[in-house]
N, CA, C and O of each residue as an XYZ file, in Angstrom:
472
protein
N      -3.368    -11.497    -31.911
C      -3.607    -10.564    -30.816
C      -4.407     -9.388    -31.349
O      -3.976     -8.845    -32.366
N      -5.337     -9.003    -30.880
C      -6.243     -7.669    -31.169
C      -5.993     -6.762    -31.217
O      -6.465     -6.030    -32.087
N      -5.131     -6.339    -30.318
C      -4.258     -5.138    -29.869
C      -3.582     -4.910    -30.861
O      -3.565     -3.714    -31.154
N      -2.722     -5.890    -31.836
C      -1.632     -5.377    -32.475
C      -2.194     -5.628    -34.114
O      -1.487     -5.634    -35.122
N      -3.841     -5.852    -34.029
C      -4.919     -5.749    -35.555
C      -4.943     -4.483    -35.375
O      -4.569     -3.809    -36.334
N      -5.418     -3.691    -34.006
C      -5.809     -2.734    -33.797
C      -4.974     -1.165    -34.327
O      -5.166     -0.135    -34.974
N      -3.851     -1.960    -33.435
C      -2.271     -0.853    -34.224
C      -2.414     -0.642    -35.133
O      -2.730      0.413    -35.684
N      -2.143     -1.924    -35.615
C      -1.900     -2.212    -37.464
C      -3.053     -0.892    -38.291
O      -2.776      0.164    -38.860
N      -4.057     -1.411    -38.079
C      -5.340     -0.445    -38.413
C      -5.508      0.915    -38.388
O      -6.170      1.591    -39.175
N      -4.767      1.338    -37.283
C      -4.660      2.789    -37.164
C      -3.250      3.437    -37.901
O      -2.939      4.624    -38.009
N      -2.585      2.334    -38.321
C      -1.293      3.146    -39.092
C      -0.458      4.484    -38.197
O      -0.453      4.749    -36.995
N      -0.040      4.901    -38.934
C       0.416      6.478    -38.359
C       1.794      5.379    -37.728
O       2.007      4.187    -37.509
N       2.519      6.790    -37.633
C       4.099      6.568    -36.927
C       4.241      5.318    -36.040
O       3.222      5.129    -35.375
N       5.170      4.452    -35.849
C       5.456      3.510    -34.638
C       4.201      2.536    -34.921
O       4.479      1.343    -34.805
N       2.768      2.860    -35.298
C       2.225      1.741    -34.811
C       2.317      0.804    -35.911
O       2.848     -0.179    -35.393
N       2.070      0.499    -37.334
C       1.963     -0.173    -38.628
C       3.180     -1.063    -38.676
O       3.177     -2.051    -39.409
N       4.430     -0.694    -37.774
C       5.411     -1.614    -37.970
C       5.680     -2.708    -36.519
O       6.531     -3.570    -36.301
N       4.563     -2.211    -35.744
C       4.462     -3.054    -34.410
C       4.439     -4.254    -34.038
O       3.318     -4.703    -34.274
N       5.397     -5.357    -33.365
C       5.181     -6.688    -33.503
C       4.428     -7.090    -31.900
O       4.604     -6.377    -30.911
N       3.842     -7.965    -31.892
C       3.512     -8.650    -30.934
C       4.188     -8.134    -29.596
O       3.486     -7.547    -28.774
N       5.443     -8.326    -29.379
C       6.113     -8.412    -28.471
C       6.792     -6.841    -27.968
O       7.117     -6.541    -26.819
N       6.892     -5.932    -29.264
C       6.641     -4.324    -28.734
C       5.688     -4.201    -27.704
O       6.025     -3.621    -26.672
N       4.232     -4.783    -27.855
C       2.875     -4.171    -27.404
C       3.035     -4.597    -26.390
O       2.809     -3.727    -25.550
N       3.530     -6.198    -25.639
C       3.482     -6.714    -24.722
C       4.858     -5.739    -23.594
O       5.072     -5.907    -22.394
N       5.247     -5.197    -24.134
C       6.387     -4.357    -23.234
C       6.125     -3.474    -23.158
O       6.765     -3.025    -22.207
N       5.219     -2.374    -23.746
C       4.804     -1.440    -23.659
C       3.610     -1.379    -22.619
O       3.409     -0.439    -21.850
N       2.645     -2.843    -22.747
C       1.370     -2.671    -21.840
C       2.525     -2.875    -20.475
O       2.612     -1.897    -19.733
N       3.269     -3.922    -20.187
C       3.917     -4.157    -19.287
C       4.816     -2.742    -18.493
O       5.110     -2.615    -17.305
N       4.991     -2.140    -19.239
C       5.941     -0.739    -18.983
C       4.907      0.124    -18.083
O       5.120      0.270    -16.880
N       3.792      0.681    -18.715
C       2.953      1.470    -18.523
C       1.512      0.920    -18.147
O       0.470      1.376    -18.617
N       1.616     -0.383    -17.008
C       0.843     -0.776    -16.295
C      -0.207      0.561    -15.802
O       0.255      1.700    -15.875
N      -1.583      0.355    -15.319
C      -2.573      1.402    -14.883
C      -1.982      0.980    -12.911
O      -1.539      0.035    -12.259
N      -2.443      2.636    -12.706
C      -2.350      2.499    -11.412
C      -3.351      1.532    -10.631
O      -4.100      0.858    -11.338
N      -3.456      1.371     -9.019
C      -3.978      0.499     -8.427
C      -5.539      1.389     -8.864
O      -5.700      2.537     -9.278
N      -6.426      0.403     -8.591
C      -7.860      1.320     -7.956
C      -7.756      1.104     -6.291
O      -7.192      0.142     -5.770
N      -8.340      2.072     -5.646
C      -8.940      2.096     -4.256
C      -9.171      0.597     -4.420
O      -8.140     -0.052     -4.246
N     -10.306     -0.152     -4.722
C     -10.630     -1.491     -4.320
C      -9.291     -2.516     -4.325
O      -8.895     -3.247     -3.417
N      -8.500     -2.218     -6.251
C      -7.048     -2.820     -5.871
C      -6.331     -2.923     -4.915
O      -5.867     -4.039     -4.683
N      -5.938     -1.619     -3.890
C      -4.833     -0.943     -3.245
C      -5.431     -1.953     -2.196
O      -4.629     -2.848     -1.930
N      -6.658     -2.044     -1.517
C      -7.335     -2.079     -0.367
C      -7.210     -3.695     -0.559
O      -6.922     -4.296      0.476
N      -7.439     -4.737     -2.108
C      -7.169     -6.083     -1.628
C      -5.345     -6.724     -1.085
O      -5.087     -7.568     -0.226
N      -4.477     -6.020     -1.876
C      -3.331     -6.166     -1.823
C      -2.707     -5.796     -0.238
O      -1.675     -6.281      0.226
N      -3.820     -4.587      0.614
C      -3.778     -4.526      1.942
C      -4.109     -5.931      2.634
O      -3.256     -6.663      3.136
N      -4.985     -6.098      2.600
C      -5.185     -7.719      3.240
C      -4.568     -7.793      3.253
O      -3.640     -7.360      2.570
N      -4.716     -8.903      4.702
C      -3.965     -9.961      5.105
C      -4.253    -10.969      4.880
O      -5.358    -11.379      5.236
N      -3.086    -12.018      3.981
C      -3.536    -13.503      2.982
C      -3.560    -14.481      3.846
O      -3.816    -15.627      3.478
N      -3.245    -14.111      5.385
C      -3.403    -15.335      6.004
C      -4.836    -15.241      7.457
O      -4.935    -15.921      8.478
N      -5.306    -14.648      7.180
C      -6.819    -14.489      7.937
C      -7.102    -13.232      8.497
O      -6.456    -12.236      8.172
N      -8.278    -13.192      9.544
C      -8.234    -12.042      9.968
C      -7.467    -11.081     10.669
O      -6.473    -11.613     11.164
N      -7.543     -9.949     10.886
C      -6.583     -8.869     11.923
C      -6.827     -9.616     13.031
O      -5.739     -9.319     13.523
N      -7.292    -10.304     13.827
C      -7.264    -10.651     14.985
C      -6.531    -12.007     14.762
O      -6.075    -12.447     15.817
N      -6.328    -12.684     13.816
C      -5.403    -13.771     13.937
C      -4.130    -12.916     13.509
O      -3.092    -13.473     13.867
N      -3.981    -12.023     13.011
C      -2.701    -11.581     12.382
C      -2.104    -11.168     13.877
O      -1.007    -11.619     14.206
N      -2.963    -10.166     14.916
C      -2.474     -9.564     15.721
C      -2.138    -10.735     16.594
O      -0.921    -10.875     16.715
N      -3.172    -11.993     17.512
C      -2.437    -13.407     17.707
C      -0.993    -13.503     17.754
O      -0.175    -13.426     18.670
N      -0.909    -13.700     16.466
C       0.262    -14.044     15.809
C       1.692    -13.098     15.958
O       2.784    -13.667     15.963
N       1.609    -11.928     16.052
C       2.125    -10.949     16.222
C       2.466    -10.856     17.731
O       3.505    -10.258     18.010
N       1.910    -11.243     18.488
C       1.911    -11.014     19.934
C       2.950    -12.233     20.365
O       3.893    -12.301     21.154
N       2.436    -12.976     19.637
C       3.588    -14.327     20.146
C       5.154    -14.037     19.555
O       6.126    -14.239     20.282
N       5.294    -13.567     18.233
C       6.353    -12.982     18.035
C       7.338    -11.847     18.727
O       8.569    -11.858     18.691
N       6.350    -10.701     19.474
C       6.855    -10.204     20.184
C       8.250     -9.550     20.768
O       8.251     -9.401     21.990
N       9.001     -9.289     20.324
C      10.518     -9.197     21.199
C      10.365     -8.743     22.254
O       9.564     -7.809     22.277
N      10.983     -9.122     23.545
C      10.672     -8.179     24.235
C      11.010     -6.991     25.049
O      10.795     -6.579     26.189
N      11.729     -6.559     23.807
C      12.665     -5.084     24.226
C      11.953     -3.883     23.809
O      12.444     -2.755     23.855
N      10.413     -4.249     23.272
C       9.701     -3.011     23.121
C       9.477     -2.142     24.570
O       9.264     -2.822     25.573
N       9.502     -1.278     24.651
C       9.404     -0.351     25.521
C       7.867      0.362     25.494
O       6.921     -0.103     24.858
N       7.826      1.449     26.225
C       6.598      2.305     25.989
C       7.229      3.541     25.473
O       6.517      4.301     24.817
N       8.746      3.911     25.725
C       9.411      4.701     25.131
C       9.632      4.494     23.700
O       9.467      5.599     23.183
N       9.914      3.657     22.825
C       9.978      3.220     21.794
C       8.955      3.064     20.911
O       9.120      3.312     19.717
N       7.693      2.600     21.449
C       6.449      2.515     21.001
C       5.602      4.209     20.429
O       4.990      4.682     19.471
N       6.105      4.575     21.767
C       5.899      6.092     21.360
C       6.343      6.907     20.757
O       5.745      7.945     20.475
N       7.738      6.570     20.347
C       8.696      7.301     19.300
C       8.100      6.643     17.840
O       7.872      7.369     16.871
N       7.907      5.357     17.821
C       7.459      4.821     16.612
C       5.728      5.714     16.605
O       5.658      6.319     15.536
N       5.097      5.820     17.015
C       3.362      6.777     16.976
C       4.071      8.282     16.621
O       3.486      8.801     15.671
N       5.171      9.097     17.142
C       5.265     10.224     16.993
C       5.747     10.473     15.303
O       5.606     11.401     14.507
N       6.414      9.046     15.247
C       7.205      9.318     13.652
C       5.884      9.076     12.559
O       5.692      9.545     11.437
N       5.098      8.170     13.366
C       4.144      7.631     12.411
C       3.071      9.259     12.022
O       2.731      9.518     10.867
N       2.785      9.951     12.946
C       2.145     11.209     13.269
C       2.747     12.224     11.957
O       2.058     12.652     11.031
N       4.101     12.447     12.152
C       5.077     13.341     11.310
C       4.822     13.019     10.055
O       4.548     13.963      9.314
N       4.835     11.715      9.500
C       4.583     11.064      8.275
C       3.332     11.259      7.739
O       3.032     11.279      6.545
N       2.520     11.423      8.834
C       0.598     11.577      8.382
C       0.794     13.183      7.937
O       0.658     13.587      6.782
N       1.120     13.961      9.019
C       1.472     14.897      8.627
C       1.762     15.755      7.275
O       1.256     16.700      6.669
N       2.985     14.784      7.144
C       3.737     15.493      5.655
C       2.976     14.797      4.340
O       3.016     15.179      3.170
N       2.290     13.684      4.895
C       1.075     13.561      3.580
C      -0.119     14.188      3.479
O      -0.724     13.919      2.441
N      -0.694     14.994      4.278
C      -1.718     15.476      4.243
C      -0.926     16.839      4.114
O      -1.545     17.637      3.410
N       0.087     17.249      4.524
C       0.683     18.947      3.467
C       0.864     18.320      2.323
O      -0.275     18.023      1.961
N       1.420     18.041      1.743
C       1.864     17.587      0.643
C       1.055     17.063     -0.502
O       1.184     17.493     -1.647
N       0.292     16.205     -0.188
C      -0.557     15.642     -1.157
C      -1.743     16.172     -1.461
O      -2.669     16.109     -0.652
N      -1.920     16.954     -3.053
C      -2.719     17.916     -3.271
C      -4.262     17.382     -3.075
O      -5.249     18.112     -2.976
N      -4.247     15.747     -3.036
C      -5.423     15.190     -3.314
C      -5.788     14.890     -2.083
O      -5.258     13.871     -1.640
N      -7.079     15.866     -0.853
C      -7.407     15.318      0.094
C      -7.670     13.588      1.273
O      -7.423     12.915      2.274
N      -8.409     13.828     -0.095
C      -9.210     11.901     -0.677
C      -7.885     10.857     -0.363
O      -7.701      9.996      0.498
N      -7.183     11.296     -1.325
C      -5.341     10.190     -1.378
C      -4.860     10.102      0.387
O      -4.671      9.146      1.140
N      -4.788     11.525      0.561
C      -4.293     11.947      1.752
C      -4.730     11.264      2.942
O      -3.956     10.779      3.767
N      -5.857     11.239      3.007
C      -6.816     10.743      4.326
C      -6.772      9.023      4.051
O      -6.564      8.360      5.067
N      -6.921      8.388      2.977
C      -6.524      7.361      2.384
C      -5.724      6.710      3.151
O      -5.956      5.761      3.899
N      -4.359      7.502      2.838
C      -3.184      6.886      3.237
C      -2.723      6.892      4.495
O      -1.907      6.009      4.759
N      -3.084      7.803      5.527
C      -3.380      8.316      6.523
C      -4.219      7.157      7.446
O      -3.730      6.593      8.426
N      -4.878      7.046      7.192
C      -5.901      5.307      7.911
C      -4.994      4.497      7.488
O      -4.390      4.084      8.478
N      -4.505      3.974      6.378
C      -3.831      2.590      5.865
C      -2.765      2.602      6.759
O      -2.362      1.518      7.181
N      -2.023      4.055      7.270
C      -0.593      3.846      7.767
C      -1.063      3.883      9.640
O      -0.296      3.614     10.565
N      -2.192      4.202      9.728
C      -2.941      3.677     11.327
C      -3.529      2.323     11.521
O      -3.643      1.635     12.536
N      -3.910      2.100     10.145
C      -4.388      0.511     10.290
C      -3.197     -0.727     10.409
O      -3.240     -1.789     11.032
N      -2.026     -0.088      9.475
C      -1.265     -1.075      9.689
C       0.170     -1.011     11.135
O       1.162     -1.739     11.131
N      -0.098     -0.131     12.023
C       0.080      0.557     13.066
C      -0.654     -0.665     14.300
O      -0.118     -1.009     15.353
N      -2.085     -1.165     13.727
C      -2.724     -1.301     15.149
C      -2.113     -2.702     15.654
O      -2.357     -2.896     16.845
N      -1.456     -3.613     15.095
C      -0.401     -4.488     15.998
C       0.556     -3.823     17.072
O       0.601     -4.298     18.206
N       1.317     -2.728     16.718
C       2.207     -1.784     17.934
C       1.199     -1.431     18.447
O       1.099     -2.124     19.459
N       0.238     -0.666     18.375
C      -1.124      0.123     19.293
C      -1.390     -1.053     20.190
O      -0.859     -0.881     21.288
N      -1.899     -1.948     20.107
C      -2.274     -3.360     20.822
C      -0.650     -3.537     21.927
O      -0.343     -3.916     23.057
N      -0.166     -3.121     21.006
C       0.937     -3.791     22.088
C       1.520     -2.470     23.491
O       2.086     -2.492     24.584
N       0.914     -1.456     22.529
C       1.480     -0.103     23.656
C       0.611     -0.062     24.552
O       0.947      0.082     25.728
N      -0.775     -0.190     24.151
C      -2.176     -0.517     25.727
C      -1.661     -1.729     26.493
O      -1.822     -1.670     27.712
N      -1.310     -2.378     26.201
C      -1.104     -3.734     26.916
C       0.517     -3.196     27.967
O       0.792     -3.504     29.126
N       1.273     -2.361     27.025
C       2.884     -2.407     27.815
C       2.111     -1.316     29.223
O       2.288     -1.539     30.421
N       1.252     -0.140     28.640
C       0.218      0.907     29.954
C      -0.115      0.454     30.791
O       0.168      0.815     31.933
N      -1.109     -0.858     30.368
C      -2.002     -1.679     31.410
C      -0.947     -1.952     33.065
O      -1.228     -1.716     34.239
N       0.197     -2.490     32.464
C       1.449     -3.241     33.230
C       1.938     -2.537     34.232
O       2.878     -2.977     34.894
């Protein structure tokens, strides 16, 4: 393994006595965060597009959604956007997360125009 020539090489405290299987728990421990492109494939949906997902969703349906309920679920969803955009020092993150938690919202949205229409 390269990683643990590499240790070896640099000596100094902890690393010169490093085996294989330290390094592999350590990379494993202290995994790197997602990237934007990461975060955004793991969003997908693995089984086709938003319009087959929503399909699909519609047939599932219960049908004790309300327009009262629908709207309590948008007001909480609102509060939550909210307290991430106070909170989170990083605009960018903020607005980020803010769309992701409206995007994954637009199955109920679809379903609250449709309960209006009625």
């Amino acid at each position: 393994m390269d990683i643990l020539n590499i240790a070896k090489e640099l000596g100094g405290e902890d690393f010169s006595d490093m085996i294989e299987d330290d390094i592999r728990e350590h990379i494993e421990d202290c995994g790197e965060p997602f990237t934007n492109e990461e975060f955004e494939e793991l969003m997908q949906s693995p089984t086709g597009s938003d319009d087959d997902v929503m399909e699909d969703t519609e047939a599932q349906t219960p049908s004790d959604w309300t327009l009262q309920k629908l709207a309590s679920i948008f007001r909480q969803a609102q509060v939550l956007k909210d307290m991430i955009v106070e909170y989170d020092p990083s605009m960018e993150r903020g607005i980020m997360v803010t769309r992701e938690i409206m995007a994954s919202l637009k199955p109920l949205q679809h379903l609250f125009d449709e309960a209006k229409k009625r």
